[in-house]
C-alpha positions as CSV (number, residue, x, y, z in Angstrom):
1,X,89.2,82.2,70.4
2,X,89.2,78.8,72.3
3,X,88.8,79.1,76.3
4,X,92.2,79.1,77.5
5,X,91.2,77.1,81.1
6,X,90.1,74.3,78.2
7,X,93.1,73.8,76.2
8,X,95.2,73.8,79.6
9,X,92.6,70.9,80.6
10,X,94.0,69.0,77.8
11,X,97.6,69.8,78.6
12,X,97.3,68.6,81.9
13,X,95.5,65.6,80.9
14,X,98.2,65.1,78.3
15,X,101.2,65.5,81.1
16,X,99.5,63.0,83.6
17,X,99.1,60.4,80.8
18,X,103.3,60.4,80.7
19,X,104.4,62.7,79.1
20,X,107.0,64.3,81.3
21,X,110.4,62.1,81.8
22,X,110.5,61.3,85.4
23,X,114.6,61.8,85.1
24,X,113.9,65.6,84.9
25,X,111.3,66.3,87.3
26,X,111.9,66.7,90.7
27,X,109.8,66.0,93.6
28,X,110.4,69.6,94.7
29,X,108.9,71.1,91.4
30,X,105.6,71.0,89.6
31,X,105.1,71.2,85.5
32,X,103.0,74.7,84.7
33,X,102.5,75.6,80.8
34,X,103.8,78.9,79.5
35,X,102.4,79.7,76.0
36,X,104.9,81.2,73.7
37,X,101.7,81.8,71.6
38,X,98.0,80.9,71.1
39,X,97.6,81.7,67.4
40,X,94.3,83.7,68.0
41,X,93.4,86.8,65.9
42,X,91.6,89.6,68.4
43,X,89.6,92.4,66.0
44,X,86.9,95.2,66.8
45,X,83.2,93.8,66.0
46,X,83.4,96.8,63.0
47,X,86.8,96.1,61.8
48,X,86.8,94.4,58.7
49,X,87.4,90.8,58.2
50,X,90.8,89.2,57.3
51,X,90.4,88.6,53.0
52,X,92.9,85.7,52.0
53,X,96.5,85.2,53.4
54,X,97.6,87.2,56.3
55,X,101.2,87.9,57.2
56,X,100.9,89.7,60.3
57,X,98.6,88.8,62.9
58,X,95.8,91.5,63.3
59,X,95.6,91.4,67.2
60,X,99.3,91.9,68.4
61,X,102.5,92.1,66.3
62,X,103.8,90.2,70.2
63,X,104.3,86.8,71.9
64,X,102.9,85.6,74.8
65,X,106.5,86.4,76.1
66,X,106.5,89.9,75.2
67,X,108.9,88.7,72.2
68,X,108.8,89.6,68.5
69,X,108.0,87.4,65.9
70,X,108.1,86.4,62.1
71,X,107.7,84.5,59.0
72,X,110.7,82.3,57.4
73,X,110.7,80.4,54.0
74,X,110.3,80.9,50.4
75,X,106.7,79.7,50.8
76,X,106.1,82.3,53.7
77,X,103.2,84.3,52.0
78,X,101.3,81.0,51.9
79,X,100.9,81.3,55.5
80,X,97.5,82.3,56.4
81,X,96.6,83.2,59.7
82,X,93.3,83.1,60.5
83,X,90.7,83.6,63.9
84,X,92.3,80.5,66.0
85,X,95.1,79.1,63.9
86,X,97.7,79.4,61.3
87,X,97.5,77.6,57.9
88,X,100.2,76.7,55.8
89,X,99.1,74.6,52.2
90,X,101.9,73.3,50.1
91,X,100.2,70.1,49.5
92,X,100.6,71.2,45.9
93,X,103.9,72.2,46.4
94,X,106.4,70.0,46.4
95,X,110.0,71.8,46.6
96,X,109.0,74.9,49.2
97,X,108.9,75.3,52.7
98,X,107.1,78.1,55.3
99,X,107.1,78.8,58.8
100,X,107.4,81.0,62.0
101,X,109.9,82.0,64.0
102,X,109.5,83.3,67.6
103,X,111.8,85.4,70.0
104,X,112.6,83.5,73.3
105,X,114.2,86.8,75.3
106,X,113.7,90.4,73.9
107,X,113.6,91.3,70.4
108,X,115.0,88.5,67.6
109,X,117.5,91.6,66.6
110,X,119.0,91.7,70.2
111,X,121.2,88.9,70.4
112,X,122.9,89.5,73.6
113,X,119.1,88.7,75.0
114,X,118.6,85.0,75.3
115,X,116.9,82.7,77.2
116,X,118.6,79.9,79.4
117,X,116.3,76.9,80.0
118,X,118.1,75.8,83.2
119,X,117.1,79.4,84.5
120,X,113.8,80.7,82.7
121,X,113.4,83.7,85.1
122,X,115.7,87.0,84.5
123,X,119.2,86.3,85.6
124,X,119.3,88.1,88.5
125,X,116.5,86.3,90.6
126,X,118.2,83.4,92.6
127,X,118.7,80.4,92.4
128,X,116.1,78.7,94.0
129,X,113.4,81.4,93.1
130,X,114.4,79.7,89.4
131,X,112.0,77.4,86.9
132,X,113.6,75.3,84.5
133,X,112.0,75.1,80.8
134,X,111.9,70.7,80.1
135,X,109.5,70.8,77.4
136,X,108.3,72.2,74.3
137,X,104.3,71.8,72.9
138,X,103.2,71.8,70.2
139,X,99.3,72.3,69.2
140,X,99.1,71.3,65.7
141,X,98.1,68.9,62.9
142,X,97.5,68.5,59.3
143,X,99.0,66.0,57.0
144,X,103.0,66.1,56.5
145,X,106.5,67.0,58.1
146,X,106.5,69.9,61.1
147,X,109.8,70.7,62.0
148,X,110.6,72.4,65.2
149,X,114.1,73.7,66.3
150,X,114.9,75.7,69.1
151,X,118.3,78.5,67.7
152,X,121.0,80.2,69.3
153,X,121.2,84.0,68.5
154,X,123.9,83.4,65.5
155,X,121.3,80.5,64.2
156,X,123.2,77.6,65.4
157,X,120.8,74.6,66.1
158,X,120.3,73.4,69.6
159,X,118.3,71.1,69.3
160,X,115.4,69.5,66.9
161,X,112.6,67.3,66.0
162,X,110.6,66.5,63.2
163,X,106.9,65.3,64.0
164,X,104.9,64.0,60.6
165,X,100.9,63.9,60.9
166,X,98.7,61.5,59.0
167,X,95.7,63.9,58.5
168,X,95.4,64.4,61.9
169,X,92.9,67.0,64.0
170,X,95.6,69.6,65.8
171,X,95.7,68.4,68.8
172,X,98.7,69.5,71.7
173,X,101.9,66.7,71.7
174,X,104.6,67.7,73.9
175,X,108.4,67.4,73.7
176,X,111.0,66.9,76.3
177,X,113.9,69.1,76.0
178,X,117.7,68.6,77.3
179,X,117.8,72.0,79.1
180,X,121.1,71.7,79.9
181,X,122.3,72.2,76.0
182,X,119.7,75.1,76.2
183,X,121.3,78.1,78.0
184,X,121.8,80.5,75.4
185,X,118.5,80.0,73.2
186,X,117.3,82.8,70.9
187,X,114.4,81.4,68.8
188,X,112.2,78.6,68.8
189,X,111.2,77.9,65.0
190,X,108.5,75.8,63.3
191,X,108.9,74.5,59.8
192,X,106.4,73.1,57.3
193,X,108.1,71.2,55.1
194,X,107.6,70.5,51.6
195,X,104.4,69.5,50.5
196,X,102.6,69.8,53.9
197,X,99.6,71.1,55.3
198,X,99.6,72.1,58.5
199,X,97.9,73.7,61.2
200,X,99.1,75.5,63.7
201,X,97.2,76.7,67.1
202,X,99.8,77.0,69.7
203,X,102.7,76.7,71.4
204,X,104.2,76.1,74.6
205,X,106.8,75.8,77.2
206,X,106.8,73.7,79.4
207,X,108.4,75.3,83.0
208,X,109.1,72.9,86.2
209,X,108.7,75.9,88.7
210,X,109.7,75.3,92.3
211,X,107.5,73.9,94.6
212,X,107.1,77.4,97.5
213,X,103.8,78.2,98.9
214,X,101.3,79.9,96.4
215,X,101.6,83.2,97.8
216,X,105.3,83.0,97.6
217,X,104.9,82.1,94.0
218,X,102.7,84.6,93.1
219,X,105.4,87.1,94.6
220,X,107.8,86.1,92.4
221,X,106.1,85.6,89.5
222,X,105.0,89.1,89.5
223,X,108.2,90.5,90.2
224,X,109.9,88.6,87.1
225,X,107.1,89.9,84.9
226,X,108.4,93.3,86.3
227,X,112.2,93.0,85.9
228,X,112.0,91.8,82.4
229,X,110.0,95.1,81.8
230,X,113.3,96.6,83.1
231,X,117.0,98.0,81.5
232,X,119.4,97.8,83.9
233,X,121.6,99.7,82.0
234,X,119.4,103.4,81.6
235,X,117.5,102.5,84.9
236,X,114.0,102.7,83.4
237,X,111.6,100.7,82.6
238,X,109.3,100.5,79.1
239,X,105.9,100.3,79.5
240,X,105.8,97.2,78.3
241,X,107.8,94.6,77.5
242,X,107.5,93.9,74.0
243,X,108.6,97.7,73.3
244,X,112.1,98.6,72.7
245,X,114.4,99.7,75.7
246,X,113.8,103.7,75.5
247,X,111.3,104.0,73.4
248,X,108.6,104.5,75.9
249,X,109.5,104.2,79.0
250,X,107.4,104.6,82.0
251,X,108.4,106.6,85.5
252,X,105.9,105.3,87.9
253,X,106.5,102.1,86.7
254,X,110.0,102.4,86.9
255,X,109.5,103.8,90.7
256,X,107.6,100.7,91.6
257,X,110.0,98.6,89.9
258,X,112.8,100.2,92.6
259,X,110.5,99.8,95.6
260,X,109.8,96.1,94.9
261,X,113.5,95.2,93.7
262,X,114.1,96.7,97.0
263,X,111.5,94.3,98.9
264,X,112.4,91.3,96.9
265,X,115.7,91.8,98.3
266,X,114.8,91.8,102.1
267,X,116.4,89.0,103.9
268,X,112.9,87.3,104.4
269,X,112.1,87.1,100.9
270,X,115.5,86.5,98.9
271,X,114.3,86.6,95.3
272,X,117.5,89.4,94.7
273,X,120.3,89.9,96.0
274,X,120.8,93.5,98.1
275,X,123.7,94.5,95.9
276,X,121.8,94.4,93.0
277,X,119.0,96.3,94.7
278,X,121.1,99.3,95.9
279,X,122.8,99.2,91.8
280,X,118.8,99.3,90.7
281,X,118.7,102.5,93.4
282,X,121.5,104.1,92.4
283,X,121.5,103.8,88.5
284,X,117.9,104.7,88.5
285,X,118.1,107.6,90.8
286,X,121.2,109.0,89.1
287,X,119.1,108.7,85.3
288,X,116.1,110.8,87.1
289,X,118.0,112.8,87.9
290,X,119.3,113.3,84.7
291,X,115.7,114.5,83.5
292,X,114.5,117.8,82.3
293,X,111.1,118.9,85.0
294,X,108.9,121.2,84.5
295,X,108.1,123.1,87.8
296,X,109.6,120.3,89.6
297,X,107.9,117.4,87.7
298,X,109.0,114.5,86.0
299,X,107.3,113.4,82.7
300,X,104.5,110.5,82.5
301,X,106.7,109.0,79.9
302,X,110.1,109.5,78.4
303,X,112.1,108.0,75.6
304,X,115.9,108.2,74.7
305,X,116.9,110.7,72.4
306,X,120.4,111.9,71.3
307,X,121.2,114.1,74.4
308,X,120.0,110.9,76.3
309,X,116.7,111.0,77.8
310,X,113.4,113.2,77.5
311,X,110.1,113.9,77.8
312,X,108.3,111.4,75.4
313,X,106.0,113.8,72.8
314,X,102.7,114.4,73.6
315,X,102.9,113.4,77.0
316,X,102.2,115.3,80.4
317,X,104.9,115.9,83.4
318,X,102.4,114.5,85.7
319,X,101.6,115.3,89.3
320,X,100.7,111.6,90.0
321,X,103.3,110.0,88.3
322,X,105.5,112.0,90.0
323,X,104.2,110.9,93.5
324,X,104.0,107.2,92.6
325,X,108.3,107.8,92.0
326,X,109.0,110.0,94.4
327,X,107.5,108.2,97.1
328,X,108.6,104.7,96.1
329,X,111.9,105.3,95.8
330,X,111.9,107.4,99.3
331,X,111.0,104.4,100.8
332,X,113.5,102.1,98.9
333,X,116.4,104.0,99.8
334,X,115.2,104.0,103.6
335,X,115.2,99.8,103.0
336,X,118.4,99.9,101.9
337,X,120.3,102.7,103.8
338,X,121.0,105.0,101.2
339,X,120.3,107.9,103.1
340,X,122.2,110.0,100.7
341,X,119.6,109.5,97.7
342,X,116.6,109.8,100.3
343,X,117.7,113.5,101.0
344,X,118.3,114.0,97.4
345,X,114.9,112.8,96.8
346,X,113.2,114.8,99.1
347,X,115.0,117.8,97.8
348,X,113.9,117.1,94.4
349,X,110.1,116.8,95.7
350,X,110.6,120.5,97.5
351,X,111.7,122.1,94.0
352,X,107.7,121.9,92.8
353,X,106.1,124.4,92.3
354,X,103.2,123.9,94.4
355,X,101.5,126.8,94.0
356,X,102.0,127.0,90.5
357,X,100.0,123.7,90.3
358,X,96.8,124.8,91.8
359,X,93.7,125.3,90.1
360,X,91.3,127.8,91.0
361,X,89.2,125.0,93.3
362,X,92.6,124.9,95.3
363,X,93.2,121.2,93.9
364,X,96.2,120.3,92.0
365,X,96.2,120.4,88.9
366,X,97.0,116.5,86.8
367,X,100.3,118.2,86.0
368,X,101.4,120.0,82.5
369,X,101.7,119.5,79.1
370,X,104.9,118.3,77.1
371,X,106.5,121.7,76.8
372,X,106.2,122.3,80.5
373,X,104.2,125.6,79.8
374,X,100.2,125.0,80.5
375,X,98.8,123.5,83.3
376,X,96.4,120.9,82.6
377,X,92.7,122.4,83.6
378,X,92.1,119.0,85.1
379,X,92.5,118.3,89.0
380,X,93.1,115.5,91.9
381,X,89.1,116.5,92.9
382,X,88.3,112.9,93.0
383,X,88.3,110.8,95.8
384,X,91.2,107.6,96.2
385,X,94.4,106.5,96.2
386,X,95.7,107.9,93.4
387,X,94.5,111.8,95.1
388,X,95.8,110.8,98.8
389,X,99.5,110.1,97.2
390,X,99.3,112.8,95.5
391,X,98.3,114.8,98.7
392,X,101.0,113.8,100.3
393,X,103.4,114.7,97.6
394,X,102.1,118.2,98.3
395,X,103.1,117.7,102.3
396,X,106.6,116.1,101.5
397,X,106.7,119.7,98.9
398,X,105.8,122.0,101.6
399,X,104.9,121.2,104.9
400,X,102.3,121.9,106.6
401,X,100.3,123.2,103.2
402,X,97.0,122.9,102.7
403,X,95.1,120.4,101.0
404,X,92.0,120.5,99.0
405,X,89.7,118.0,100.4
406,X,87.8,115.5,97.6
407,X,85.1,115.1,96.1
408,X,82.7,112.0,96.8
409,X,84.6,111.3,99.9
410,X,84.9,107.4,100.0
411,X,83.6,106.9,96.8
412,X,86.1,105.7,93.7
413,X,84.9,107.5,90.6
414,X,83.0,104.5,88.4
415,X,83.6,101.7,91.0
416,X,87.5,101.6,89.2
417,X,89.0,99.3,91.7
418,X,92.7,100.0,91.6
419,X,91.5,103.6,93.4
420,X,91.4,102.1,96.6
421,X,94.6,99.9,97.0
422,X,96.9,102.0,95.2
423,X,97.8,104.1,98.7
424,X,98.1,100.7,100.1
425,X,100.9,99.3,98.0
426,X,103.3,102.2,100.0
427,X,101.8,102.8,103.4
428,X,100.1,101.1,106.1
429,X,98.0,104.1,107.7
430,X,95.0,103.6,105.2
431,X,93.8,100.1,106.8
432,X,92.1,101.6,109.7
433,X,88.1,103.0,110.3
434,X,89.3,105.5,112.3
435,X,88.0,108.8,110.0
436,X,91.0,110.7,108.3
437,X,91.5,114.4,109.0
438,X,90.9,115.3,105.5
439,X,87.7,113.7,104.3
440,X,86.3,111.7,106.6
441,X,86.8,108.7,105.2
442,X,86.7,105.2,106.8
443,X,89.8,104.1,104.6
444,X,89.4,100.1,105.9
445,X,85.6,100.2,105.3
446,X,85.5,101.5,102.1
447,X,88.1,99.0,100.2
448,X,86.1,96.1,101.7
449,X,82.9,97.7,100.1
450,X,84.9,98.0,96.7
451,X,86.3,94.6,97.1
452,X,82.4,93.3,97.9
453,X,81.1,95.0,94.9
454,X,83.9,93.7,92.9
455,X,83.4,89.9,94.0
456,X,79.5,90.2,93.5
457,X,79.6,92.1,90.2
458,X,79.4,89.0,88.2
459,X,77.7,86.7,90.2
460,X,74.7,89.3,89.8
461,X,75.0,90.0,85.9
462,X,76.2,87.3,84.8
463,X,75.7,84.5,86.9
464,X,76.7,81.8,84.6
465,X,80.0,83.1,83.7
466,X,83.5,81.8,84.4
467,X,84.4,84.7,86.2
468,X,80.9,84.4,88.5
469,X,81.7,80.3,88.7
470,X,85.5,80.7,89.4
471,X,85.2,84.3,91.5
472,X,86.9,86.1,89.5
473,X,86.9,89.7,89.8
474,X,89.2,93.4,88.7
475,X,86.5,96.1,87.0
476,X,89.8,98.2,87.2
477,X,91.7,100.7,84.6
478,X,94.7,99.1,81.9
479,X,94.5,98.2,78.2
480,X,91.2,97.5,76.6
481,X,90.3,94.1,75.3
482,X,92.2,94.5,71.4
483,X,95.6,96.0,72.9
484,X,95.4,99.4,71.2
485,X,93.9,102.4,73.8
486,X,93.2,102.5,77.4
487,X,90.5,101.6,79.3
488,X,88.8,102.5,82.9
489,X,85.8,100.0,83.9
490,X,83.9,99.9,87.5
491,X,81.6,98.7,89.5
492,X,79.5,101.8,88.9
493,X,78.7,101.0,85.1
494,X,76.6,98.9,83.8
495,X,77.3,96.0,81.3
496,X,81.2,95.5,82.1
497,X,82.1,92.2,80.8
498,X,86.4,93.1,80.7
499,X,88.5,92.3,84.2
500,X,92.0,93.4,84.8
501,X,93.4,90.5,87.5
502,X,95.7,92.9,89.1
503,X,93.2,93.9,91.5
504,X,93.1,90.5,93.0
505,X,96.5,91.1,94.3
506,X,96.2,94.4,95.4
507,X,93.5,93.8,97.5
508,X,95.1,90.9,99.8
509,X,95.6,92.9,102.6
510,X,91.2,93.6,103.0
511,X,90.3,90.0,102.4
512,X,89.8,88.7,105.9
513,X,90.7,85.1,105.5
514,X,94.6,84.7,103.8
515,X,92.8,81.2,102.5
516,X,90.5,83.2,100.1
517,X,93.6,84.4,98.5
518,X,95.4,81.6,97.7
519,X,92.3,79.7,96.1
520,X,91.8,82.8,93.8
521,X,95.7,82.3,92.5
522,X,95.0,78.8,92.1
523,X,92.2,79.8,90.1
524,X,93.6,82.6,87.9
525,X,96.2,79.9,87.2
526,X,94.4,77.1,86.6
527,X,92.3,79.1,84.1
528,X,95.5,79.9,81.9
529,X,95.1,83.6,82.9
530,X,98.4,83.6,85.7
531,X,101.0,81.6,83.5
532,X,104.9,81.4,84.8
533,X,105.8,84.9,82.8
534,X,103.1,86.5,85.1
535,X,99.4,87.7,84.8
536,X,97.9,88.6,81.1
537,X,96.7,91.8,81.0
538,X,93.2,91.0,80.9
539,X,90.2,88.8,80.4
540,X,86.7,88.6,79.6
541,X,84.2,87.7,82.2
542,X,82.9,84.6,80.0
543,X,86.7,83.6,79.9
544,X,86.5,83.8,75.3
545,X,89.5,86.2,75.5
546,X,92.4,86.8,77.4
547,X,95.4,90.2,76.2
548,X,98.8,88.2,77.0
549,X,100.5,91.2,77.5
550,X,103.6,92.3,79.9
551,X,102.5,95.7,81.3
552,X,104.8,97.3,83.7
553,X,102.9,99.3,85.5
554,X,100.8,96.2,86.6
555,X,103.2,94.4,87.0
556,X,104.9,96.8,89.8
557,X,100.8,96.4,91.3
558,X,100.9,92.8,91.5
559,X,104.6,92.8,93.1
560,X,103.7,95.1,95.5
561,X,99.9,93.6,96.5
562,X,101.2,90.1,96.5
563,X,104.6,91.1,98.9
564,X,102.2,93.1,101.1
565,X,100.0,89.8,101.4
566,X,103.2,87.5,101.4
567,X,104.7,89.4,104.2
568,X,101.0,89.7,106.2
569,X,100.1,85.8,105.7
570,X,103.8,84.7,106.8
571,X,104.1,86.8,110.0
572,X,107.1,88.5,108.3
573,X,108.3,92.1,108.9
574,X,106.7,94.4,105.6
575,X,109.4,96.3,105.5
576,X,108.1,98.5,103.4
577,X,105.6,99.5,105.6
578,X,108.2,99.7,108.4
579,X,110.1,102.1,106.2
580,X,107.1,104.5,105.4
581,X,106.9,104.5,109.4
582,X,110.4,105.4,110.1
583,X,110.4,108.3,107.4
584,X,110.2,111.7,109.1
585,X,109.1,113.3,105.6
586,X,106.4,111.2,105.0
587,X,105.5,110.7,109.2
588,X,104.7,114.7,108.5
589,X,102.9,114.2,105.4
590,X,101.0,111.7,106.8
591,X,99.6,114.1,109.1
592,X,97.1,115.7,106.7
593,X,95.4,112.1,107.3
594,X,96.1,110.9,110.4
595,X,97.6,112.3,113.8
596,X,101.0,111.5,113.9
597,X,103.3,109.9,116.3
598,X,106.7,111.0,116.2
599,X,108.9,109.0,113.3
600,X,109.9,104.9,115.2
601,X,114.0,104.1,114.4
602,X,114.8,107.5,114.8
């Protein structure tokens, strides 16, 4: 596919030369493109190629918004979609028509889910946190009649255009939109109209985003990508957010989505309001609660079933996943002064069966499987952050137990580098050299090693890269380049060409200069990987290919890393780290680590 930092060249080259109506654009906002979709096809080098017309598009059955999508018209089998475009011929037919339509907010079938253009962010953020959407853009040519219209969910028209190409190279045109007519749109539909050809390659919002500091931005960028992940009403959140609400939803996501509603709440930041982050506590907590554990443990994943909701099949209740929760929303309901749940909480943690857990070598065991019945033969051996949460779930469990030390003490099995900031995103003991009780390790010392390796990986195999040029970095652990498995990279293997981005939030806290930062998110956006509806999943180093998908569980990452960094690089209180201090339960667990001072606020 086409570099994305080259077509957003043109787009900004396109904006500069007028494009954008001065009456709409405020001196306190700036114009930033949101693709709706880049008609790219992604396949395996061994899948087979694409033979003729093509009505679904091999790579993703998603938008760029985590939307559905689909095919309208009686010509619609004469679309074909293929590597960097879509195709429709009806030169030779004079009396048919074909196009696409594409989901602005959820899926097309969920009408109560639209998108209001005078407030493109979820509806809960506030006010001035809030882009507007002023244009639409389309990439396209051909010879003939494109028709664009933007749909209510009951297929009223808001608003329309009709642009006609005289055999024309596609090339990107944009369109200014009355916003203010555009507060309940559902669909934004292209048309080729009779006897047409026309190309298709993308297509585009245009969002006037307001104009905070970078790191502010970033912030709540990340956290919007998060909450549209989110169901207010069940209290989870799906894995990702082109799935359906409950049909795989994920609970350490939905644990980090409480703990950063919770910060995005705090007087100093102000992206929610408090009451809405106590109703995210409370309807979350109560629908946990609700769940069937297995020796104390929650599942990985669950989905809704007709008693309500359960262990998704063929899934693990998972020791880790379990801590990521548990902990996260201990700390939440400290922010917020719902003591009640935080006891609740840390009664849940002390029903596990801790014992029951261990494996022969005296670690704990990943968790069990779906029925609750076999403990997985796999342990927390290795060394990282993942391990040291999951140590201290053990603590919070039963006091005073003992804990397995690691394996490869300072060392993050492969080079992944999520491994070493994950521990950060909750607590503030693990940025200090003094050695920790249980391993030895130099916590501080060792992330800035990771992030060196990370930040030198590419500049020393592939030196002319846009990843080595632009310093961009993230051999870390999410979905693989095609969308369909998981995949774990590092610094330790050889050959890595895929980089997931949420790494270079995570790790704001260990670069030493705040400036650093804020280049690299000028960067990731300026290269089209860090658009308004929040980081793609991930990129190749030479910057070919890019997975435009809304992952939860990076998403809670990035809201966490870039509040952490916010809070750091304003002088602001972290209150999440002030709550992990003030919580006797943790204070104790802590201790396996670190000699403890009593709990502060107490």
């Amino acid at each position: 596919m086409r570099q994305p930092f080259v077509l957003l060249s043109s787009i900004l080259l396109l904006v500069n030369g007028g494009v954008l109506p001065a009456e709409e654009h405020g001196a306190g906002h700036r114009l930033v493109w949101q693709p709706v979709q880049q008609y790219f096809i992604r396949r395996q080098s061994d899948a087979v190629p694409p033979q003729g017309s093509r009505r679904l598009n091999s790579f993703t059955s998603y938008t760029h918004l985590g939307t559905d999508f689909g095919f309208h018209g009686p010509a619609e089998h004469e679309i074909e979609w293929v590597e960097d475009k879509v195709v429709v011929h009806l030169g030779q037919q004079p009396d048919v028509w074909a196009g696409m339509w594409h989901s602005l907010a959820g899926q097309a079938r969920e009408v109560h889910e639209v998108l209001d253009f005078t407030r493109a962010y979820p509806p809960q953020i506030s006010e001035a946190c809030q882009p507007r959407i002023t244009q639409l853009m389309v990439d396209a040519g051909g010879r003939g009649n494109l028709k664009l219209e933007i749909k209510n969910a009951t297929g009223e028209i808001l608003w329309e255009r009709t642009v006609t190409y005289f055999d024309e190279q596609a090339h990107p045109h944009a369109h200014p939109l009355p916003s203010r007519n555009l507060r309940d749109a559902k669909l934004v539909v292209w048309t080729a109209e009779p006897g047409s050809e026309i190309t298709m390659r993308g297509l585009y919002l245009g969002l006037e985003v307001p104009r905070v500091e970078r790191d502010r931005q970033a912030f709540t960028t990340s956290y919007a990508k998060l909450l549209r992940n989110h169901c207010t009403t069940t209290g989870f959140t799906r894995d990702r957010a082109h799935l359906d609400a409950g049909a795989f939803d994920s609970i350490a996501a939905t644990g980090l989505m409480v703990l950063s509603t919770a910060a995005a709440s705090q007087k100093e930041i102000g992206v929610v309001s408090p009451d809405f982050a106590r109703e995210t506590l409370r309807t979350t907590h109560a629908a946990v609660g609700r769940l069937k554990r297995a020796r104390g443990l929650l599942p990985h994943f669950v989905r809704r079933d007709e008693t309500g909701f359960s262990i998704h099949p063929h899934t693990e209740h998972s020791t880790v996943d379990t801590a990521i929760y548990a902990q996260c929303v201990l700390l939440a309901a400290r922010m917020l002064g719902e003591v009640a749940i935080e006891d609740e909480v840390i009664a849940m943690i002390r029903q596990i069966d801790i014992d029951g857990l261990r494996l022969p070598s005296g670690h704990l065991s990943h968790g069990l499987d779906a029925e609750g019945q076999t403990v997985l033969p796999h342990g927390w051996r290795d060394w990282g952050g993942e391990t040291a949460l999951v140590a201290l779930l053990q603590r919070i469990a039963r006091p005073g137990c003992t804990v397995a030390a690691s394996d490869h003490p300072g060392h993050a099995w492969q080079g992944t580098a999520f491994i070493t900031e994950i521990q950060s995103l909750l607590h503030p003991d693990f940025a200090s050299d003094a050695p920790d009780k249980l391993d030895g390790v130099q916590w501080l010392s060792a992330r800035r090693v990771m992030l060196g390796a990370q930040r030198s990986y590419f500049t020393r195999a592939m030196p002319g890269s846009l990843a080595a040029r632009l310093g961009l970095h993230g051999l870390s652990a999410g979905e693989n380049e095609f969308g369909n498995a998981y995949f774990v990279g590092g610094v330790d293997l050889p050959g890595q060409t895929l980089i997931h981005p949420h790494y270079m939030l995570m790790c704001g806290l260990v670069v030493e200069k705040p400036a650093e930062v804020l280049q690299s998110l000028e960067r990731l956006e300026k290269a089209g990987f860090m658009p308004p509806w929040g980081l793609v999943e991930n990129f190749t180093a030479d910057g070919k290919s890019y997975l435009p998908m809304n992952g939860a569980l990076n998403a809670g990452f990035e809201a966490l890393g870039s509040y952490h960094f916010l809070a750091k690089n304003r002088g602001i209180p972290d209150r999440i780290y002030e709550a992990s201090l003030q919580s006797p339960a943790i204070r104790e667990a802590m201790s396996v680590f670190y000699p403890q001072a009593p709990a502060s606020g107490e």
